[in-house]
PyMOL Python script that loads the backbone (N, CA, C, O; Angstrom):
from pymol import cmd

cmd.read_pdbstr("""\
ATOM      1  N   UNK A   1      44.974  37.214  65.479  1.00  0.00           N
ATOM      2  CA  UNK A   1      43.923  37.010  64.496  1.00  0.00           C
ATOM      3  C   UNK A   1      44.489  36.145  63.373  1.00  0.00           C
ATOM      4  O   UNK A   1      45.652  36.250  62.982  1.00  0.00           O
ATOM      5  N   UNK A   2      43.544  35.229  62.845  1.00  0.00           N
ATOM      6  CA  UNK A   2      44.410  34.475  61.978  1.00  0.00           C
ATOM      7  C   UNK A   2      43.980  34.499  60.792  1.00  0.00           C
ATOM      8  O   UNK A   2      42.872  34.997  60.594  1.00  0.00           O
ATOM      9  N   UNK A   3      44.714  33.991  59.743  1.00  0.00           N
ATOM     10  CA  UNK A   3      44.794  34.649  58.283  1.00  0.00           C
ATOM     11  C   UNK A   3      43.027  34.649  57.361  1.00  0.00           C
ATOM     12  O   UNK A   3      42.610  35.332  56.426  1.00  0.00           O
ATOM     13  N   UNK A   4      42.514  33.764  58.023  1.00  0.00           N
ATOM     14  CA  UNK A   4      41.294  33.165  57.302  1.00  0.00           C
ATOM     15  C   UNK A   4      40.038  34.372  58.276  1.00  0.00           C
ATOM     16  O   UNK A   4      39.093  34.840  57.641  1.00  0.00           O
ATOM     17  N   UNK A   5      40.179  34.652  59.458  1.00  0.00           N
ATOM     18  CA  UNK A   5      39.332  35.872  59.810  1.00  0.00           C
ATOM     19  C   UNK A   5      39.426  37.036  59.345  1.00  0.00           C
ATOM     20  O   UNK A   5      38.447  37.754  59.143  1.00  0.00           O
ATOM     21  N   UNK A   6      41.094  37.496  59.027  1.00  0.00           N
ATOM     22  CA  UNK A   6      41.550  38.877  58.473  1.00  0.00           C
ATOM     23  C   UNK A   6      40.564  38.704  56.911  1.00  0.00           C
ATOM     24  O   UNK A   6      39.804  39.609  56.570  1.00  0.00           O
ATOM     25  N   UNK A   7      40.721  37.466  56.109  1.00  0.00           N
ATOM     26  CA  UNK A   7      40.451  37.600  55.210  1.00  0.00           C
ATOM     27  C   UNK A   7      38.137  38.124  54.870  1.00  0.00           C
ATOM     28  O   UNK A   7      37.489  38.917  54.188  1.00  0.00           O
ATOM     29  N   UNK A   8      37.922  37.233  55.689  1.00  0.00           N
ATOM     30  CA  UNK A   8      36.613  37.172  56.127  1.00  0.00           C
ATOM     31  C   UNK A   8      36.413  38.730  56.656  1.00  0.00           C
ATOM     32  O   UNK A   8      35.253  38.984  56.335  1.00  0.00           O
ATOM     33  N   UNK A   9      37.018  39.999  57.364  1.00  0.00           N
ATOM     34  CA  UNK A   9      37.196  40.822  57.688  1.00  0.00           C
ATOM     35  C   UNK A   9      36.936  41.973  56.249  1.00  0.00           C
ATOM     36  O   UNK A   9      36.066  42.812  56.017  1.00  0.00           O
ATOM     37  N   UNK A  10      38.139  41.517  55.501  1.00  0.00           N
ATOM     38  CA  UNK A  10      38.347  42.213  54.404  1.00  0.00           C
ATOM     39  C   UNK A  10      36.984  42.298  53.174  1.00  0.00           C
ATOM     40  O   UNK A  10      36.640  43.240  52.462  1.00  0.00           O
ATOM     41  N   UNK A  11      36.268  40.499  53.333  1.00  0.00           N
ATOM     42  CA  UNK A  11      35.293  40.657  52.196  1.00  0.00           C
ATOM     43  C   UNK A  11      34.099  41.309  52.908  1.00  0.00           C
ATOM     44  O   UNK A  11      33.294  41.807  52.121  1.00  0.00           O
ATOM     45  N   UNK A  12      33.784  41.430  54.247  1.00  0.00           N
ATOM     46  CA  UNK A  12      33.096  41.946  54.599  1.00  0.00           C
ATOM     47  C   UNK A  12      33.094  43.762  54.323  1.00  0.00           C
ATOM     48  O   UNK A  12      32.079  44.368  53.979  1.00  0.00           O
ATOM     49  N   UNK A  13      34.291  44.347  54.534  1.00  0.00           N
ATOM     50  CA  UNK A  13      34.545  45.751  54.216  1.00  0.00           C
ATOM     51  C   UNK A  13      33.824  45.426  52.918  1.00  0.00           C
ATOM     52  O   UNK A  13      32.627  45.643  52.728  1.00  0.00           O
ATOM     53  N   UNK A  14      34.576  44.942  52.135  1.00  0.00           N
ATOM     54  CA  UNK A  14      34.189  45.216  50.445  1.00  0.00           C
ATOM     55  C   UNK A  14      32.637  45.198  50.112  1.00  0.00           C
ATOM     56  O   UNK A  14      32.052  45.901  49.288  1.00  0.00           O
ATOM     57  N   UNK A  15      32.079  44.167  51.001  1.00  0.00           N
ATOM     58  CA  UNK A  15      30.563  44.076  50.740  1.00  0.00           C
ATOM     59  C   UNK A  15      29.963  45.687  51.251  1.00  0.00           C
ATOM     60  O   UNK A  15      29.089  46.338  50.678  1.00  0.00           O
ATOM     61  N   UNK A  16      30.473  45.944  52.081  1.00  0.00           N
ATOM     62  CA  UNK A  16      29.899  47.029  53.112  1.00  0.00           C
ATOM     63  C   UNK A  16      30.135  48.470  52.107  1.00  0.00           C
ATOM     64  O   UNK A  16      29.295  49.301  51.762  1.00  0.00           O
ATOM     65  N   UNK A  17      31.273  48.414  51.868  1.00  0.00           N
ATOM     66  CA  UNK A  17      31.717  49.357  50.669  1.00  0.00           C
ATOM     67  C   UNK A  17      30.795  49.412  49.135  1.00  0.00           C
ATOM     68  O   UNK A  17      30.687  50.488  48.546  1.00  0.00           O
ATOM     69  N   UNK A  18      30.228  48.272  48.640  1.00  0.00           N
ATOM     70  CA  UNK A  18      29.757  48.278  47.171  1.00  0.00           C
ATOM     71  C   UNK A  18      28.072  48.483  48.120  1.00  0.00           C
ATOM     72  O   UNK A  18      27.001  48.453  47.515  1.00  0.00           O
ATOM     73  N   UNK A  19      28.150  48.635  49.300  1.00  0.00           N
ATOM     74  CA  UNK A  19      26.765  48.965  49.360  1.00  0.00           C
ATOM     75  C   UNK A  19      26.113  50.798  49.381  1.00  0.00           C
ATOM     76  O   UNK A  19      25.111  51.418  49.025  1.00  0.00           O
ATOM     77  N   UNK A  20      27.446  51.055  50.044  1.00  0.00           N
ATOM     78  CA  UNK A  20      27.387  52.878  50.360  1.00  0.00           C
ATOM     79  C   UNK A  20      27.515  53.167  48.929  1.00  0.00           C
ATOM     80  O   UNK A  20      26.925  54.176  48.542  1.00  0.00           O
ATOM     81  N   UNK A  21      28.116  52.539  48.136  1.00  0.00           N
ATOM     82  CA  UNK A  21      28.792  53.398  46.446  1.00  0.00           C
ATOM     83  C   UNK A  21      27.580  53.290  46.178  1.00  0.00           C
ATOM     84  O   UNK A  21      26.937  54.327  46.017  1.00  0.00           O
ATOM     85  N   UNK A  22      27.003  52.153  46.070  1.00  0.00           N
ATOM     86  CA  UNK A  22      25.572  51.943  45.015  1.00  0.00           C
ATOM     87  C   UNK A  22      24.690  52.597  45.348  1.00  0.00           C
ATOM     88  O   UNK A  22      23.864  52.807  44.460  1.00  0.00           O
ATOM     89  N   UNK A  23      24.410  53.230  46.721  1.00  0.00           N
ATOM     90  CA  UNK A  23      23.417  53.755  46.609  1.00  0.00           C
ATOM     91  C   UNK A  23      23.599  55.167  47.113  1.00  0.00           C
ATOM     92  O   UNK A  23      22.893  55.770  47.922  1.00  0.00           O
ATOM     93  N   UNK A  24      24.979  55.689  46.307  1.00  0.00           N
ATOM     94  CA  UNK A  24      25.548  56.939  46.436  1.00  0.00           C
ATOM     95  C   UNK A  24      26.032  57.676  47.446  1.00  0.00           C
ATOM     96  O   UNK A  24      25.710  58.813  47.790  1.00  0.00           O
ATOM     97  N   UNK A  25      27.013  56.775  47.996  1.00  0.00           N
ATOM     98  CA  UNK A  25      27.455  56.983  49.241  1.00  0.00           C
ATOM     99  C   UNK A  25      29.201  56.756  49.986  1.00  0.00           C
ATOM    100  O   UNK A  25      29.768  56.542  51.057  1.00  0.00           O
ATOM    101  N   UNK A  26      29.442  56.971  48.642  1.00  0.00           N
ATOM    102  CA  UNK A  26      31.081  56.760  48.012  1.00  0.00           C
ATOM    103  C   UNK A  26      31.988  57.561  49.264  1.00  0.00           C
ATOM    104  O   UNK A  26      33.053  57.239  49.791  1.00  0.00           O
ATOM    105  N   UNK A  27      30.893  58.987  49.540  1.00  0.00           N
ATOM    106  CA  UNK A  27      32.051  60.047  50.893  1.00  0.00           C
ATOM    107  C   UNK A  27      32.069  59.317  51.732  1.00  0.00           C
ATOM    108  O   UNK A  27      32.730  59.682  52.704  1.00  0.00           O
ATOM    109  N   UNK A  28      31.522  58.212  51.805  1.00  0.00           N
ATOM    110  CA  UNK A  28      30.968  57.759  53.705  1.00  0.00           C
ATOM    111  C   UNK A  28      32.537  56.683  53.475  1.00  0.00           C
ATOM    112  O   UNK A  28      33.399  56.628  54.352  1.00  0.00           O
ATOM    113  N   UNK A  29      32.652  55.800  51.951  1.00  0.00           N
ATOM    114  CA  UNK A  29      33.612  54.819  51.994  1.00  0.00           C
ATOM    115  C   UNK A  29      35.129  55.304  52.288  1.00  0.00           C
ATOM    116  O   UNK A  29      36.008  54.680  52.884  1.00  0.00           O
ATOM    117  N   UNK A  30      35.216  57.156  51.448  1.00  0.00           N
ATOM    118  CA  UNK A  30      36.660  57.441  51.638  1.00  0.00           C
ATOM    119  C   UNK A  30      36.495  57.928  52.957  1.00  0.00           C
ATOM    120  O   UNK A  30      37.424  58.016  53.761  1.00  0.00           O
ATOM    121  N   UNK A  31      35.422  58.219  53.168  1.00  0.00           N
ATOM    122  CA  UNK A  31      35.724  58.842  55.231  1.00  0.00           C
ATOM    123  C   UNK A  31      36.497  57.696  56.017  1.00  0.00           C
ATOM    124  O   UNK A  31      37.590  57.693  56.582  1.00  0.00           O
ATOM    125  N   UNK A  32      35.358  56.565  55.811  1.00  0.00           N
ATOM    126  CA  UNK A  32      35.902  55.464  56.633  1.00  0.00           C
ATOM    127  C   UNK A  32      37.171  54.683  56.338  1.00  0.00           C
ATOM    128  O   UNK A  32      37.390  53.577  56.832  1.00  0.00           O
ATOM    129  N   UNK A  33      37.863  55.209  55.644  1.00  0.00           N
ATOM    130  CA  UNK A  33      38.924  54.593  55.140  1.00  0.00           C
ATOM    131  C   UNK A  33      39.088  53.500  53.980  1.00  0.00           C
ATOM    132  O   UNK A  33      40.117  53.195  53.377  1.00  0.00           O
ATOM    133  N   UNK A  34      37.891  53.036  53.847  1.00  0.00           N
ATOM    134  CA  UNK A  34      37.593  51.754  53.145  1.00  0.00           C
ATOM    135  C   UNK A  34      37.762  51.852  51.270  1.00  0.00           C
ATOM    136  O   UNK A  34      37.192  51.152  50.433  1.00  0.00           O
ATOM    137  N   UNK A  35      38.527  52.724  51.107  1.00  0.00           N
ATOM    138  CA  UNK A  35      38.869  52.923  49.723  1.00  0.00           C
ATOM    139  C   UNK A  35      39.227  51.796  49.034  1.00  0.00           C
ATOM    140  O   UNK A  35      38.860  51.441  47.914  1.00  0.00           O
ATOM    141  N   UNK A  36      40.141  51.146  49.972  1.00  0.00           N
ATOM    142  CA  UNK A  36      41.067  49.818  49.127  1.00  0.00           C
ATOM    143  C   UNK A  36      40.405  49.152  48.718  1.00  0.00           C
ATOM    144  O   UNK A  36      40.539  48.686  47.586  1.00  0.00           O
ATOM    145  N   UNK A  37      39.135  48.782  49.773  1.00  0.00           N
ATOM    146  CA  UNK A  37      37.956  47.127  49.709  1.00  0.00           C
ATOM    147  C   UNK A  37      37.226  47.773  48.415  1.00  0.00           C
ATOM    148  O   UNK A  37      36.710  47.043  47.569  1.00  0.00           O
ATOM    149  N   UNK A  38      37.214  49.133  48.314  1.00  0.00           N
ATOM    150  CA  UNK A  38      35.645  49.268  47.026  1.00  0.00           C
ATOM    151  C   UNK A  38      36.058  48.780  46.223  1.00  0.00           C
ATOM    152  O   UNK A  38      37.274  48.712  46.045  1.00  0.00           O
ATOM    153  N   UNK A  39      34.909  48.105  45.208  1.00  0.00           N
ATOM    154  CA  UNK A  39      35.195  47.798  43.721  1.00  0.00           C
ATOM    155  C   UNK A  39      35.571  48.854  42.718  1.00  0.00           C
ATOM    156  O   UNK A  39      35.713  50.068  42.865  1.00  0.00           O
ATOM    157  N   UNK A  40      35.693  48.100  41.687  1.00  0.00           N
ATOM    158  CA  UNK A  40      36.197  49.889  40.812  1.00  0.00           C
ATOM    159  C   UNK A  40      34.881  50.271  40.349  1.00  0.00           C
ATOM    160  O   UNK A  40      33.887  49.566  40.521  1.00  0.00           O
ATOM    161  N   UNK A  41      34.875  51.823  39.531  1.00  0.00           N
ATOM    162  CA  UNK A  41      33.288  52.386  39.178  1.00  0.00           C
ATOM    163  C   UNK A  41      32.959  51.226  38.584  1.00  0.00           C
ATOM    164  O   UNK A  41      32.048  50.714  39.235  1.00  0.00           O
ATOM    165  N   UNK A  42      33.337  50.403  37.436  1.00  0.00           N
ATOM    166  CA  UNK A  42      32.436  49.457  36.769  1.00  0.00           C
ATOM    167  C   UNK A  42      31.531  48.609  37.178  1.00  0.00           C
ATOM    168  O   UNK A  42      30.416  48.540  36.661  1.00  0.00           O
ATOM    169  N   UNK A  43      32.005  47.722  38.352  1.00  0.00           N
ATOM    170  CA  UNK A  43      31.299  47.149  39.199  1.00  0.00           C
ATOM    171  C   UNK A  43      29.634  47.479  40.035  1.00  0.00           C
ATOM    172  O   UNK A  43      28.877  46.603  40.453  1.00  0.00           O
ATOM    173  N   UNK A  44      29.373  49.171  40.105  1.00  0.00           N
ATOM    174  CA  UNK A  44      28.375  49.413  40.194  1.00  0.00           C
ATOM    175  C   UNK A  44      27.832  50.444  39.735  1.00  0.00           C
ATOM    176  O   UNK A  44      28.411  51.521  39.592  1.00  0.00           O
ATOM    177  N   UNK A  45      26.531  50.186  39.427  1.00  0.00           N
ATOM    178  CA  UNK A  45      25.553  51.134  38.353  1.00  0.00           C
ATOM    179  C   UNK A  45      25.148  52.162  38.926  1.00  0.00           C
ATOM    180  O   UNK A  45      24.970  52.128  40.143  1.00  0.00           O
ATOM    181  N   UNK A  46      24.894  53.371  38.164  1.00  0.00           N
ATOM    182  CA  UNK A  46      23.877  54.568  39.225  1.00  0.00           C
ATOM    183  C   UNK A  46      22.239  53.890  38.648  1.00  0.00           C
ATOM    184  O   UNK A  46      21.355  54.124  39.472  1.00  0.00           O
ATOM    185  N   UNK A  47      21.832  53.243  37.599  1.00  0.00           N
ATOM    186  CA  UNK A  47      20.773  52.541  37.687  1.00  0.00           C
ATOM    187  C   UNK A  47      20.360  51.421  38.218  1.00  0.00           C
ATOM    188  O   UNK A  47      19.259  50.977  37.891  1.00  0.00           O
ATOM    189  N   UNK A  48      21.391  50.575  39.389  1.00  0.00           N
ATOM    190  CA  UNK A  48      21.184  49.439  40.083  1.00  0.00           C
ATOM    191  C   UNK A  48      20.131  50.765  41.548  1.00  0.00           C
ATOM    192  O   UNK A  48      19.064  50.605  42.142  1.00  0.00           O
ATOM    193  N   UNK A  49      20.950  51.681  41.563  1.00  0.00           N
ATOM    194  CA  UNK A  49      20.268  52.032  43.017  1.00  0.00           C
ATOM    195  C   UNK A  49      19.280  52.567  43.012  1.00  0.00           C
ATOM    196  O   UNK A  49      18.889  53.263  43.949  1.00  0.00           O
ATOM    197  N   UNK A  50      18.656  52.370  41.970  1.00  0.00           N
ATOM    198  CA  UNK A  50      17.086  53.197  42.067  1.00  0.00           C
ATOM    199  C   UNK A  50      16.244  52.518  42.490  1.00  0.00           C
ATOM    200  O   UNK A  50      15.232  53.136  42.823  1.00  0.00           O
ATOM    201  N   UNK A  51      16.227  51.460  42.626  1.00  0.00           N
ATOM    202  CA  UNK A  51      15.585  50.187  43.246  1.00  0.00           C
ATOM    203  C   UNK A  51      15.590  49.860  44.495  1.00  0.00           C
ATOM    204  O   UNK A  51      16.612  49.414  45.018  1.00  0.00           O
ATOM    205  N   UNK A  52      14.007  50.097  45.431  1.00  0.00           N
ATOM    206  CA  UNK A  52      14.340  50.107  46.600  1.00  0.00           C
ATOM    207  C   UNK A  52      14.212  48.899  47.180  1.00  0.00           C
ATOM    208  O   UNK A  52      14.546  48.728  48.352  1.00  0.00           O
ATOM    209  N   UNK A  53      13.613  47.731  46.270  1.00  0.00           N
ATOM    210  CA  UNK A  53      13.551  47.028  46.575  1.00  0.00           C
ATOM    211  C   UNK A  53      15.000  46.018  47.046  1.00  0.00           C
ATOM    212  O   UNK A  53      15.341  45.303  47.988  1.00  0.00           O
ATOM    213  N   UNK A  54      15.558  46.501  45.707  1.00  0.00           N
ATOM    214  CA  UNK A  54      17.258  45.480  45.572  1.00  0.00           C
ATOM    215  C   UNK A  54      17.755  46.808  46.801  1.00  0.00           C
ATOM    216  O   UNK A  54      18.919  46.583  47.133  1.00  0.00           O
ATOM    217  N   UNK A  55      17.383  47.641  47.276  1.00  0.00           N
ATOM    218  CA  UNK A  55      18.026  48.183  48.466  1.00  0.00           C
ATOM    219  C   UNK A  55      17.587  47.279  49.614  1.00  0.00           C
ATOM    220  O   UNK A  55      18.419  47.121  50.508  1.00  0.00           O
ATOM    221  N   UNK A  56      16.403  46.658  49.732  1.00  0.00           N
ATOM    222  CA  UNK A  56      16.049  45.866  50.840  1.00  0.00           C
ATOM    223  C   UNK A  56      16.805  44.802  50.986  1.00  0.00           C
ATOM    224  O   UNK A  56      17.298  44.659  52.105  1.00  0.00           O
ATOM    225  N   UNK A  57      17.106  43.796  49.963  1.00  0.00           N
ATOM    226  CA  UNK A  57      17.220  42.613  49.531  1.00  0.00           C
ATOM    227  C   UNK A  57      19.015  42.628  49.783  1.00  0.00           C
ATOM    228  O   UNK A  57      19.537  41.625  50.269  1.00  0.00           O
ATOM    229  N   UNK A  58      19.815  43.774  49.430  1.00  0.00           N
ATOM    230  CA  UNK A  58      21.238  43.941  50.059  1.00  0.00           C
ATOM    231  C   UNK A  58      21.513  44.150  50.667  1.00  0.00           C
ATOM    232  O   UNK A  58      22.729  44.293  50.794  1.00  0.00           O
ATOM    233  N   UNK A  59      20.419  44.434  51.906  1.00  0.00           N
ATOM    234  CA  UNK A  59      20.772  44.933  53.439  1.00  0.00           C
ATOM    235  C   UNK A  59      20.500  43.559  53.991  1.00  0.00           C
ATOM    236  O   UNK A  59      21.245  43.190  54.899  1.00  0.00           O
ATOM    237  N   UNK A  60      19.139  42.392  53.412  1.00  0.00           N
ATOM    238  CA  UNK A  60      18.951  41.261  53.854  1.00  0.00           C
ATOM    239  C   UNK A  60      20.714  40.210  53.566  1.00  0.00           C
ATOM    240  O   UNK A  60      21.099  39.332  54.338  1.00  0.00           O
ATOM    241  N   UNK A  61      21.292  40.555  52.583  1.00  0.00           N
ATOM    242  CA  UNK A  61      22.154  39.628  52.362  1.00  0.00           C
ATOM    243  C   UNK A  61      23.358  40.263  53.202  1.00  0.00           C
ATOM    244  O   UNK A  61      24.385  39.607  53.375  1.00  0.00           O
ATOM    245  N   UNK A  62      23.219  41.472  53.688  1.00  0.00           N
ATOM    246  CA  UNK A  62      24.642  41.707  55.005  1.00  0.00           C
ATOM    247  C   UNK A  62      24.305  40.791  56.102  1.00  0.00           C
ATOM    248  O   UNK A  62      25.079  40.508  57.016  1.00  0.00           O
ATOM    249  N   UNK A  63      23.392  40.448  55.997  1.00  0.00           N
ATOM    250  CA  UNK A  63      22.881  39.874  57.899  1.00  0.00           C
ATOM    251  C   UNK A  63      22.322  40.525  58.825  1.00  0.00           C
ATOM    252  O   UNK A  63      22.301  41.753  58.737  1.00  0.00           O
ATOM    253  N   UNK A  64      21.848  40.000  59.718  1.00  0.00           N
ATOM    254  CA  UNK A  64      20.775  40.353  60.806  1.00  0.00           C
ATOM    255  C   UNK A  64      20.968  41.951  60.997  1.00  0.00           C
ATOM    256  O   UNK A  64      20.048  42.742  60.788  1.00  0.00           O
ATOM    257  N   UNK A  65      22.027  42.268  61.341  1.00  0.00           N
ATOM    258  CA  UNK A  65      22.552  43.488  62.060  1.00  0.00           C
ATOM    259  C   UNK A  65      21.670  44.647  60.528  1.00  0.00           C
ATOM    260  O   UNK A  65      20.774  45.491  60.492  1.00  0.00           O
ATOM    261  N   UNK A  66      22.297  44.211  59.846  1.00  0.00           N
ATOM    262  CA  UNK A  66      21.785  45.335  58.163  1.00  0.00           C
ATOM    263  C   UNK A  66      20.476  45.322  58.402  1.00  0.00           C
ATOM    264  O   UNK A  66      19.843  46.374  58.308  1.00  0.00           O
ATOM    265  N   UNK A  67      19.733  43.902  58.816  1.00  0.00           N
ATOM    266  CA  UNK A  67      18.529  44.052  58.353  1.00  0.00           C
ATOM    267  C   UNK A  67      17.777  45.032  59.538  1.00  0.00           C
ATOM    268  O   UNK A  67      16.905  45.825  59.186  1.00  0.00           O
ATOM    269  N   UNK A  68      18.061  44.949  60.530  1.00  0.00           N
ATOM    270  CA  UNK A  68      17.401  45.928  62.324  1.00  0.00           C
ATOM    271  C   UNK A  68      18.151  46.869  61.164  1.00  0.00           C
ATOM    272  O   UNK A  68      17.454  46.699  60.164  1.00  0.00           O
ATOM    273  N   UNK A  69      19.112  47.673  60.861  1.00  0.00           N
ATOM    274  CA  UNK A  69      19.341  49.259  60.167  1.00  0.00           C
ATOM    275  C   UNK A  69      18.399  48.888  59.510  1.00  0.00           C
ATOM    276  O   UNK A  69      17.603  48.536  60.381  1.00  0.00           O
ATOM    277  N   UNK A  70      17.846  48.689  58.385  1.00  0.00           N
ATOM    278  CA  UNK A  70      16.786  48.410  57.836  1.00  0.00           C
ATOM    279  C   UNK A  70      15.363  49.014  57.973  1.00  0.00           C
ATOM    280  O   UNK A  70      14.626  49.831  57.421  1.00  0.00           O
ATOM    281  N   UNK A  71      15.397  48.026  59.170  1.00  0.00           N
ATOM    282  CA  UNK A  71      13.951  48.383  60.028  1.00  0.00           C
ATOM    283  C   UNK A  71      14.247  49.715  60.856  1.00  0.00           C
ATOM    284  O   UNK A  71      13.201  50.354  60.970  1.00  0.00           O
ATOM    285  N   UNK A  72      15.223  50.278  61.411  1.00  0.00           N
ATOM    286  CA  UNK A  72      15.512  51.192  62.066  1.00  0.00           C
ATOM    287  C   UNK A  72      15.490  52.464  60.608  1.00  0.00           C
ATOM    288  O   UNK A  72      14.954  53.556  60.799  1.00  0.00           O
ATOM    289  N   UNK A  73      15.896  52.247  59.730  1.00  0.00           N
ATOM    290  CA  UNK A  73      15.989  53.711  58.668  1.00  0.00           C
ATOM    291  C   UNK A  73      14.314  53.830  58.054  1.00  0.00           C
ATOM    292  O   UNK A  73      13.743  54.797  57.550  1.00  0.00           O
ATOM    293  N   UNK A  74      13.821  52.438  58.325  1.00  0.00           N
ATOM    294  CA  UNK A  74      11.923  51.962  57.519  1.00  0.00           C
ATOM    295  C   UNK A  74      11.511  53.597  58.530  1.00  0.00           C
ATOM    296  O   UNK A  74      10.842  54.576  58.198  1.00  0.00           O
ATOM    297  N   UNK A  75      12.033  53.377  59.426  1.00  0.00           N
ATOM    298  CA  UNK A  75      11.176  55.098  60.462  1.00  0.00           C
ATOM    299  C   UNK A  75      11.463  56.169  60.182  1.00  0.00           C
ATOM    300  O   UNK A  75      11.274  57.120  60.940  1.00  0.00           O
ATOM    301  N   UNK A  76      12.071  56.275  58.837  1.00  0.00           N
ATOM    302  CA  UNK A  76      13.031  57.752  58.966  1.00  0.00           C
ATOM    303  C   UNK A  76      12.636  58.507  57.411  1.00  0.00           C
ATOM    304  O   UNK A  76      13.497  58.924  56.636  1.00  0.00           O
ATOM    305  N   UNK A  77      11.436  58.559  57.212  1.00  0.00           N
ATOM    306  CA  UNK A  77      10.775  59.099  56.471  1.00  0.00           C
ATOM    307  C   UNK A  77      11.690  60.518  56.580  1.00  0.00           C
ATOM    308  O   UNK A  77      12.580  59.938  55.958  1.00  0.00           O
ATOM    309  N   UNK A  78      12.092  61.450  56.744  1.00  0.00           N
ATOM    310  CA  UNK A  78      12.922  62.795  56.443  1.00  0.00           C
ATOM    311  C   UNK A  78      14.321  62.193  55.695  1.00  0.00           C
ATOM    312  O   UNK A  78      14.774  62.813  54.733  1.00  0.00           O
ATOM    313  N   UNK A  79      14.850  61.208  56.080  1.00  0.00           N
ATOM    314  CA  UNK A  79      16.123  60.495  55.219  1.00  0.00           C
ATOM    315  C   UNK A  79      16.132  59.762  54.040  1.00  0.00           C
ATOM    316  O   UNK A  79      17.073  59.407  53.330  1.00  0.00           O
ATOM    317  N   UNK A  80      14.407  59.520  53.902  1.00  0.00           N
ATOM    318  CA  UNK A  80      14.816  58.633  52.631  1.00  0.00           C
ATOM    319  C   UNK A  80      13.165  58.767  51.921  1.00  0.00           C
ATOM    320  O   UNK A  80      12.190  59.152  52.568  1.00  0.00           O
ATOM    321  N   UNK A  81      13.137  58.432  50.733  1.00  0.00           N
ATOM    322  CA  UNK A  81      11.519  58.859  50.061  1.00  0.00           C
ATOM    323  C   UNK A  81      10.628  57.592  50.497  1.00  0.00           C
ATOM    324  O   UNK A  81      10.875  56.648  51.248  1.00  0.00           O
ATOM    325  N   UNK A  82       9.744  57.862  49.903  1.00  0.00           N
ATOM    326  CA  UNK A  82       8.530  57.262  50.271  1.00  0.00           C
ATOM    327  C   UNK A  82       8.540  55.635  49.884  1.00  0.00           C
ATOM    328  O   UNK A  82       8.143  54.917  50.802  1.00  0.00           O
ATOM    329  N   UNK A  83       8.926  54.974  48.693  1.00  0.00           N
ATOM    330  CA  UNK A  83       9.160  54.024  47.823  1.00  0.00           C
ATOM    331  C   UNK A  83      10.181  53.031  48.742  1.00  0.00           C
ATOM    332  O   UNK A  83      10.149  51.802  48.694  1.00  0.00           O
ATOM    333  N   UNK A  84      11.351  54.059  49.829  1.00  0.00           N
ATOM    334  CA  UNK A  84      11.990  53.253  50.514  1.00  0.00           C
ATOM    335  C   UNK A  84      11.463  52.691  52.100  1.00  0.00           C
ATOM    336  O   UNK A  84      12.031  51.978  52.927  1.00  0.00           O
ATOM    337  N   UNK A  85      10.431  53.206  52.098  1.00  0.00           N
ATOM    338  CA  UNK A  85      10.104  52.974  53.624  1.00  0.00           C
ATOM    339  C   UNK A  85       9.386  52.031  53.774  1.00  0.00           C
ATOM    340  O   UNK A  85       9.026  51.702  54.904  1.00  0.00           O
TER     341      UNK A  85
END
""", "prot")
cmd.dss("prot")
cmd.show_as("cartoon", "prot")
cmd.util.cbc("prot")
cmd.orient("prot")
């Protein structure tokens, strides 16, 4: 693997990481190991995640794959309130 994929690897964790914190989901980052990639608390708000919209709009900017979870969690009315579906 070469240095410029590892790196591409790494900002991807970090993106993936400031997405579970923000929208309160910090156990899922130390489960998965991904402690190192998170940003520190400053970096994200507990008033950025009330917004389900900017929840849509950061699953659109992971890429295709985020956006099908997306559409796959839009069905899961018992996991998430009404505002997110």
């Amino acid at each position: 693997m070469k240095i410029g994929e590892k790196i591409e690897k790494i900002k991807r964790y970090k993106d993936i990481s400031i997405l579970l914190i923000k929208y309160g989901r910090s156990d899922l980052v130390q489960q998965a190991g991904l402690s190192d990639f998170a940003p520190s608390d400053g970096e994200v708000t507990s008033e950025e995640s009330e917004k389900a919209d900017e929840f849509a709009t950061d699953l659109e900017n992971l890429g295709a794959t985020f956006i099908k979870l997306g559409q796959l969690l839009s069905t899961r009315a018992d996991l998430f309130p009404q505002q997110y579906l």
